[in-house]
C-alpha angles and dihedrals in degrees: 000000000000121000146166103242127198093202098173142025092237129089119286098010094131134124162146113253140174111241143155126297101248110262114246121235127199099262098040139093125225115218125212103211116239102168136341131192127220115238130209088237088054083058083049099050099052095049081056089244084123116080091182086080136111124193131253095039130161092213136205124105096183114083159106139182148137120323090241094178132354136194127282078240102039111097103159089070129044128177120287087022107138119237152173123203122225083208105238107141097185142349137192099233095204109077123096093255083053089048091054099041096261096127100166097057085062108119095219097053122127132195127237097241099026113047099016128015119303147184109296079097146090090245127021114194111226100209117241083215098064096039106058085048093045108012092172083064084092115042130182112253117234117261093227088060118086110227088257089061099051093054094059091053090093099055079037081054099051086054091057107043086057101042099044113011104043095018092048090212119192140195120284094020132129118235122184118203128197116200115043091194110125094297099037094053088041081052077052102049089042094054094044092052086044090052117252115181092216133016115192110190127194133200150106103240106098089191099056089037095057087051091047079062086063104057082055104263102163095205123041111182118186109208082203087061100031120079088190114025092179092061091048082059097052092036083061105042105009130262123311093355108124116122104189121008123200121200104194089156139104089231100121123205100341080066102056097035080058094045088051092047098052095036111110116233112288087017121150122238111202112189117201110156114081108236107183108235127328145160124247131184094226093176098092079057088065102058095053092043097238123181109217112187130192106241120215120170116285143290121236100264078067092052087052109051091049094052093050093049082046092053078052101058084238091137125041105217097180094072088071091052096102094170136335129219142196107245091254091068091061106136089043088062100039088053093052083052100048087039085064091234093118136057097205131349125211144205111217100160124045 
């Protein structure tokens, strides 16, 4: 079968290869690819800015398609069953995230596309071991979505999770969001469907701003163009008035320091991007009182609730699908990616 595969942990070691077909065992499910979408993190990991990463790797954590075999053991799936992974390879099942249902804070997890093989090929294995330990790990894709939808639900379930899970968001309030990049504009579209009565988005990507207008954000505020992008904010919203802040960028400290600033009394932080270390005064959080949570993935009650607001026609994904790609135009559509003219770019021929 064809495959992208990241080889090596050193710059340009990246390719399309021909490889086996993944053995079945007698708990797993074979899956036939439909459509995959590149991630940020996936531009990041084959420029080695990724350290989750073990080479070689077919990579790709994005992705759904068709149940092609299944296990002698296996009853949930049969052939031609339509499915989207949620993209957990294996688990421990004995810590205590594994003990409470929180499979991806255990420390031994690994991602399907970063640590063992993943979806930029013609089959993906869906290990038995992690089923039978986290069965929801694999859920069947709603007839009404296109294949190309269903590969963008993971990046549409980390915005969720943040926005009203973590961030216990509530009617009527006004959530700011840093980073418009795929999760931060689904945190927008979210918030605009859950009824936020203002939605401030940062960024410095004019493209994916003024698409964060049409799914209906009320304040855009470009940092290239700000000198002070808390007093945009303020300026927006008014001062100190922010009741959740989500910081889905890769701003550092200069993020978070802002997010703090503009957040009112009691407010909730979620922070999603990954920023590499950094130093922050917390103390002017203290004094508001302000509750700042580490933000990873989702849980399946996420995964519930936004397949069943898919199987409802309540987002509309194809919106995100900037442009989609055979596999054999990779770099093409990772450029475009990394270039920050697409939302989201998608596989939809291997």
């Amino acid at each position: 079968m064809k495959a992208l595969m990241f080889y090596e942990f050193r710059e340009g070691c990246v390719e399309i290869r021909d490889v086996p077909i993944p053995p079945l065992g007698p708990d797993d499910v074979l899956l036939r690819v439909k459509a995959a979408a590149i991630c940020g993190s996936d531009v990041e990991r084959i420029h080695c800015r990724s350290t989750s990463t073990a080479t070689p790797v077919i990579i790709g954590h994005e992705f759904c398609g068709v149940v092609e075999k299944v296990g002698a053991n296996v009853r949930r799936w049969r052939p031609g069953d339509r499915a989207v992974s949620e993209n957990t390879g294996h688990v421990c099942g004995e810590c205590h995230a594994c003990r409470i249902g929180k499979f991806l804070n255990c420390p031994e997890r690994k991602v399907l596309g970063a640590k063992m093989d993943g979806g930029f090929a013609e089959f993906v294995r869906i290990p038995g071991e992690v089923l039978k330990l986290y069965p929801q790990s694999l859920r069947r894709l709603p007839d009404n979505l296109s294949f190309e939808e269903g590969a963008i639900l993971e990046p549409s379930a980390n915005a969720y999770y943040a926005l009203i899970q973590e961030g216990g968001f509530q009617l009527g309030q006004k959530v700011v969001i840093f980073g418009p990049g795929a999760i931060g504009l689904f945190a927008a579209a979210w918030a605009k469907l859950a009824g936020a009565a203002e939605i401030v988005l940062v960024g410095g990507s004019k493209t994916r701003l003024e698409f964060g207008r049409q799914l209906g954000v009320g304040h855009l505020v470009n940092y290239r163009e700000t000198a002070d992008v808390t007093r945009a904010v303020a300026d927006a919203i008014g001062e100190n008035q922010a009741d959740l802040v989500l910081d889905v960028s890769s701003g550092g400290d200069q993020v978070l320091a802002a997010a703090i600033a503009m957040a009112r009394p009691l407010a909730r932080i979620v922070k999603v991007g990954w920023t590499g270390s950094q130093t922050v005064n917390l103390d002017p959080s203290m004094r508001k009182g302000l509750t700042i949570i580490g933000h990873l993935g989702y849980d399946v009650v996420t995964w519930d609730r936004i397949l069943a607001l898919a199987a409802e026609n309540r987002m509309d994904y194809r919106a995100f699908i900037s442009a989609v790609f055979p596999l054999e135009r990779w770099r093409e559509a990772f450029q475009g990616m990394e270039d920050r003219r697409y939302i989201k770019a998608v596989f939809n021929s291997f």
